[in-house]
C-alpha positions, 0 to 999 in steps of 0.5 A: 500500500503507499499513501500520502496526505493531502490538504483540502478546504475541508481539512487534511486527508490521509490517501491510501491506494493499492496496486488496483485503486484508492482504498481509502481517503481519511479525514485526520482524526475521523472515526476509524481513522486507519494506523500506518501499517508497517510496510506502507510506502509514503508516496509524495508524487503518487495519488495524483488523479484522486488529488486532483478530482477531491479538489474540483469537488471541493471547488464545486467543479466535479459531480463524479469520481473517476479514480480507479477504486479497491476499498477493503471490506466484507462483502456486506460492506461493499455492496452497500458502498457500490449502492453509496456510489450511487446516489447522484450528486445532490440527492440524498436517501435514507439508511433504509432505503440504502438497504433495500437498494443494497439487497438488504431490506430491513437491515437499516441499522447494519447498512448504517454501519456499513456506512459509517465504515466507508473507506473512502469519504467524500468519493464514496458519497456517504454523506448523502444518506440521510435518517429516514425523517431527512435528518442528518445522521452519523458522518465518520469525519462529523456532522460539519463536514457532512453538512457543508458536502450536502450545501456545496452539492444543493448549490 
């Protein structure tokens, strides 16, 4: 794994990729926030795409990612980032909804546990799911953040 730190308008990031893809970007101090394993290779040059696609969606100028992904999880887990990935720019749904689309209908609490273990905050948009009353619930790098993701996309 190689990784690198990046500092965004939102604060500063820890990237991590593997030989296929991001496997992670980390708001320091988030919740789950991963140890630097030994073996990690710091890679100051590398991580140039996801960089530069994290700053034009800070900038208001990105709606998607491109970056090549490989976040590591069960498969539970990645079923409901693939269904996270999915939600458009500026939408947001509902923990229970996000089961249902994931295949897990009734499973809100776990596909909200799914959530909060996203690896890659902001690409993989958790921050558009939403309690099922629209009130904004649980966000790793804190609610602030997850409100001024949500007013730069309602923009």
């Amino acid at each position: 794994m190689s990784y690198d730190y990046f500092d965004t308008t939102r604060g500063r990031m820890l990237l991590v990729s593997s030989e296929r893809g991001l496997a992670g970007a980390y708001f320091v101090g988030q919740k789950y926030y991963p140890k630097l394993s030994e073996g990690w290779q710091r890679d100051r040059k590398g991580l140039r795409q996801a960089k530069r696609e994290l700053t034009e969606y800070l900038a208001g100028k990105r709606r998607r990612f491109s970056v090549p992904l490989d976040p590591q999880g069960t498969a539970f887990q990645r079923a409901v980032w693939r269904e996270i990935a999915k939600v458009p720019f500026g939408k947001t749904i509902s923990y229970g909804e996000l089961a249902c689309r994931a295949g897990f209908p009734g499973s809100a609490r776990a596909a909200g546990a799914a959530t909060g273990r996203n690896p890659l905050s902001v690409i993989v948009p958790c921050h558009r799911i939403v309690g099922s009353n629209g009130s904004l619930t649980g966000y790793a790098g804190g609610l602030a953040k997850k409100k001024a993701f949500l007013a730069l996309e309602a923009a």
